[in-house]
C-alpha positions in Angstrom: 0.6 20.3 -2.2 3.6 20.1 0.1 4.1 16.6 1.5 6.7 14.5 3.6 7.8 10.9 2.6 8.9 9.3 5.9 9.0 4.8 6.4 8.8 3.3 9.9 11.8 -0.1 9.4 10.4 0.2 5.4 6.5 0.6 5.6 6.8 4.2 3.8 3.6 6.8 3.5 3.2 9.8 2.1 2.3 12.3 4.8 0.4 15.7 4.1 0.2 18.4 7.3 -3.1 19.3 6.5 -2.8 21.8 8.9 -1.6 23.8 6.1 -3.0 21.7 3.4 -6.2 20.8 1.9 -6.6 17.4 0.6 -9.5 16.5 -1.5 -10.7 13.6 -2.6 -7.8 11.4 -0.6 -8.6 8.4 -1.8 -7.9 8.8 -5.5 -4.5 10.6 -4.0 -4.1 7.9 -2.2 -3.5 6.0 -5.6 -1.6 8.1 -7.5 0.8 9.2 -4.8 2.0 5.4 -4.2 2.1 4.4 -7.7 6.2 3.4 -8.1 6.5 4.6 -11.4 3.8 7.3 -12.5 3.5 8.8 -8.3 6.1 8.7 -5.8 5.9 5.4 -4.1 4.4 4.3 -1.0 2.3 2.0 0.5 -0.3 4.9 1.1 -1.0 8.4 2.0 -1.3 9.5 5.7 -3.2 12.8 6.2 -2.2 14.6 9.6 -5.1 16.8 11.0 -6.4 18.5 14.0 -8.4 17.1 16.4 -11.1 18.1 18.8 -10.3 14.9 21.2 -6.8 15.0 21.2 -3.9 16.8 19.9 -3.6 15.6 16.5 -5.9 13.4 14.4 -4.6 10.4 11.6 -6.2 9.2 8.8 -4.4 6.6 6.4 -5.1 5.0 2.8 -4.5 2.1 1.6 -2.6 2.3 -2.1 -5.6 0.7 -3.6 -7.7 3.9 -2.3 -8.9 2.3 0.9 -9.3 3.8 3.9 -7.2 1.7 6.8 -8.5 1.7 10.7 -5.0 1.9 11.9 -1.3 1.7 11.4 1.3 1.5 13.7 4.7 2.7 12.3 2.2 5.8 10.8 1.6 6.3 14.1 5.3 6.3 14.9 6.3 8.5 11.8 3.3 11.2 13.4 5.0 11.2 16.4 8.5 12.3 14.9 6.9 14.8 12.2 5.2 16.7 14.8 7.4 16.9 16.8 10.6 17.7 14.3 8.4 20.0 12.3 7.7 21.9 14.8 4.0 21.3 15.8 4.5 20.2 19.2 7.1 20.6 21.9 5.5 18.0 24.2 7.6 14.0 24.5 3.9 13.1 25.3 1.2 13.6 22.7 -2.3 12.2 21.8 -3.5 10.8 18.4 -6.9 10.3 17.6 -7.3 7.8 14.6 -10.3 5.7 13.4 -9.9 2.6 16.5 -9.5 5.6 19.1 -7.0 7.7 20.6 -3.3 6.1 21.3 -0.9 7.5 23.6 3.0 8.3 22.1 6.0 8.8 23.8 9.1 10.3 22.2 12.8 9.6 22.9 14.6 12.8 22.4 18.5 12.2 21.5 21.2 15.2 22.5 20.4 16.7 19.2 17.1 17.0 19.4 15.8 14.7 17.3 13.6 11.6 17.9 15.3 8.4 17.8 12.7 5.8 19.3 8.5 6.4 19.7 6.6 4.0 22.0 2.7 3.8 21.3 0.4 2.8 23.6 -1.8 0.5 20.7 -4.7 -0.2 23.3 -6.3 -3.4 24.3 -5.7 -6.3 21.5 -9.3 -7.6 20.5 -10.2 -11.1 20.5 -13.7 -11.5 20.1 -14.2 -13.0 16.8 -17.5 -10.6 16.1 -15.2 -7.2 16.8 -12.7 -8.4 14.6 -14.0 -9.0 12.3 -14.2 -12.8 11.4 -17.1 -15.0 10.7 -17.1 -17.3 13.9 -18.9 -18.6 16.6 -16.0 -19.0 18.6 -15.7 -17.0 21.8 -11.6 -16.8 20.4 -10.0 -17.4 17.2 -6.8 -19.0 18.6 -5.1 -22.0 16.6 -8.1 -22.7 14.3 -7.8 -24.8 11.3 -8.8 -23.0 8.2 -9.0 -24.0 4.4 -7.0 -21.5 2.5 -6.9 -22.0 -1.2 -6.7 -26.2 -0.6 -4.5 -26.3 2.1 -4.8 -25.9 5.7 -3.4 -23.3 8.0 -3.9 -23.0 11.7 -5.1 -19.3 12.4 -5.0 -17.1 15.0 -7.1 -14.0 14.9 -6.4 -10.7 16.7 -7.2 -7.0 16.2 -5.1 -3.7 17.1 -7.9 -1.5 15.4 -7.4 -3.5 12.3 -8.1 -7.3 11.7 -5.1 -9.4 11.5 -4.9 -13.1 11.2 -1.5 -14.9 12.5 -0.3 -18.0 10.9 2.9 -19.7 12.6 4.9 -21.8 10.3 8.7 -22.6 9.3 10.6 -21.4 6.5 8.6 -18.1 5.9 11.6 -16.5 3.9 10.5 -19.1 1.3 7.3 -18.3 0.7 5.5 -16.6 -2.1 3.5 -14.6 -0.5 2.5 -12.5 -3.8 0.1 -15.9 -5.0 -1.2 -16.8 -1.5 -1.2 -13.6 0.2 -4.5 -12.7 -1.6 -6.3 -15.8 -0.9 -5.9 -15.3 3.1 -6.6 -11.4 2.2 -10.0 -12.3 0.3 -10.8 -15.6 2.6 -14.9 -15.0 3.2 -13.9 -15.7 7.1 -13.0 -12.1 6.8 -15.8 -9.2 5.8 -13.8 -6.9 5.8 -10.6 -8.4 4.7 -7.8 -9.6 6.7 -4.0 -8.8 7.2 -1.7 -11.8 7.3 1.2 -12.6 9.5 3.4 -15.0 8.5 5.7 -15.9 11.6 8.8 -18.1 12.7 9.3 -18.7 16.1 13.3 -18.0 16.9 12.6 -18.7 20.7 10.5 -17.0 23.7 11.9 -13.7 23.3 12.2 -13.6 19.2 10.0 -13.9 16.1 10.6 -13.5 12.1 7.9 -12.2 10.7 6.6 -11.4 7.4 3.3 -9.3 6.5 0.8 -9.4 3.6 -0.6 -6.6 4.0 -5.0 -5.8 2.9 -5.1 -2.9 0.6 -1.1 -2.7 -0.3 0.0 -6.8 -0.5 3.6 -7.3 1.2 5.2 -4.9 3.1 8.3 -4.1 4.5 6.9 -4.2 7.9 3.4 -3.8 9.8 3.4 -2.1 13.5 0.0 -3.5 14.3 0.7 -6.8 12.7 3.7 -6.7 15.1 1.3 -6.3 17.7 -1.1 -8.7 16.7 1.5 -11.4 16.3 3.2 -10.8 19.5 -0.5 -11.3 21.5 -0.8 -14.9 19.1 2.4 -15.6 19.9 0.9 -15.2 23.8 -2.1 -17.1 23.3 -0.5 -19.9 21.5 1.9 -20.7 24.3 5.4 -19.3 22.4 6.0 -16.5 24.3 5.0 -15.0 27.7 3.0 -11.6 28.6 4.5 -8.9 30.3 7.5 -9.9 28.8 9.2 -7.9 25.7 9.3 -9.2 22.2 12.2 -8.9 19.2 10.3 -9.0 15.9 12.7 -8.8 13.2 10.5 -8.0 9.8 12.0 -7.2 6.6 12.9 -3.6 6.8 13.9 -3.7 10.8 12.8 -4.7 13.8 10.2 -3.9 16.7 9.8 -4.4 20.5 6.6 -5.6 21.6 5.1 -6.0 24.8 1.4 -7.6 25.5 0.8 -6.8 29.2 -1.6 -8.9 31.4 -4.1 -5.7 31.5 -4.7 -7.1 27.6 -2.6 -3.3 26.3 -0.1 -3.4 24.0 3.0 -1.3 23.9 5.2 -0.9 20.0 8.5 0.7 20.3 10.6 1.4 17.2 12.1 4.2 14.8 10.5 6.7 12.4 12.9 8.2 9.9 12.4 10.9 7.3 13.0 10.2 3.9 12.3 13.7 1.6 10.5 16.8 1.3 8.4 17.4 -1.7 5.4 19.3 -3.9 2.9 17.1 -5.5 1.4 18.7 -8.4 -2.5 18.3 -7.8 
């Protein structure tokens, strides 16, 4: 099986065209292709596909085997494979995935290639019930939750995936390997939660680290980005229709919550290597 290792600021996938390629079983892949030592590394296996409602179709997995909603820098990393590879001419494409179809736009440098993709993530969900998290609260915005003995005030926001924002001080301190799986596993969340750990810099400018469900810290989260930059809104830190610097650990995003409730993500996709995995 041919496949493509590419990492959107450090949140690396394996990616498979399976319009040449037939992946069974993805899940199990999905393990053994991210496995540092016995696979190749990653933090999951993205499968490229047609689609009958747009012009190209994502599904993503977890490294535990899971199958993930959504995944912004994936989304990204689509957008420069397609395009580079030779699949599409168009700057503008479609993408179907499993929380609906997003909208890409490619810069194209001099050369050719694409240096910058902005995705369209949608409207940012805030109803407790859709997120999911196990509330009567019309919003989860600044609530007070017991994590694991202590208490953290947590907003709640989904981009297609649940994510649950925690602003605090000091985050490059933190160990998020021992706590990140008690926020992960809380039984707010049914279906587990991301985590955003985030230091405000000022109104323009967060730090942000992620624990991610399914694949524990990552180098950086594009819907988490997204989610944090809409709790960041809500919780009076930073202002809508304006853009947003969030520097996570392997680069930064721009993020932009508009008053219509959409999102917009821009940010790089890079190419790491070409291989064949031996099924």
């Amino acid at each position: 099986m041919k496949f493509t290792k590419m990492h959107g600021i450090g949140n690396d996938y394996i990616y498979v065209n399976c319009f040449e390629e037939t992946v069974e079983q993805p899940e199990k892949l999905s393990v053994a292709v991210s496995d540092v030592r016995k696979g190749i590394g990653a933090d999951g296996l993205v499968l490229i596909m047609p689609s009958d409602k747009a012009n190209f179709r994502m599904r993503i997995f977890n490294a535990d085997g899971s199958e993930a909603q959504m995944c912004g820098n994936a989304t990204r990393c689509i957008g420069k494979y397609v395009y580079e590879k030779g699949l599409t001419d168009k700057t503008e494409i479609t993408l179907e995935t499993e929380s609906g179809i997003k909208y890409l736009t490619l810069f194209v440098n001099e050369s050719n290639k694409v240096e910058l993709v902005r995705v369209d993530m949608g409207k940012a969900v805030l109803d407790p019930r859709k997120i999911p998290v196990t509330s009567e609260l019309e919003r989860f915005v600044n609530v007070p939750v017991n994590v694991n003995g202590k208490t953290y005030d947590l907003t709640c926001v989904s981009m297609g995936n649940p994510h649950a924002v925690l602003f605090t001080e000091g985050i490059a301190d933190l160990e998020l390997e021992k706590i990140g799986p008690y926020f992960e596993n809380h039984e707010l969340f049914p279906s587990r939660i991301n985590t955003e750990f985030i230091e405000v810099v000022d109104d323009h400018t967060l730090n942000m680290r992620v624990w991610e469900r399914g694949s524990g810290e990552t180098f950086a989260c594009g819907t988490g980005a997204c989610a944090s930059a809409v709790a960041a809104v809500l919780n009076g830190y930073c202002r809508q229709d304006e853009e947003i610097l969030i520097h996570l650990r392997g680069g930064d995003l721009r993020i932009t919550y508009k008053s219509d409730e959409s999102v917009l993500m821009t940010g790089p996709a890079e190419f790491i290597c070409d291989g064949v995995w031996l099924v």
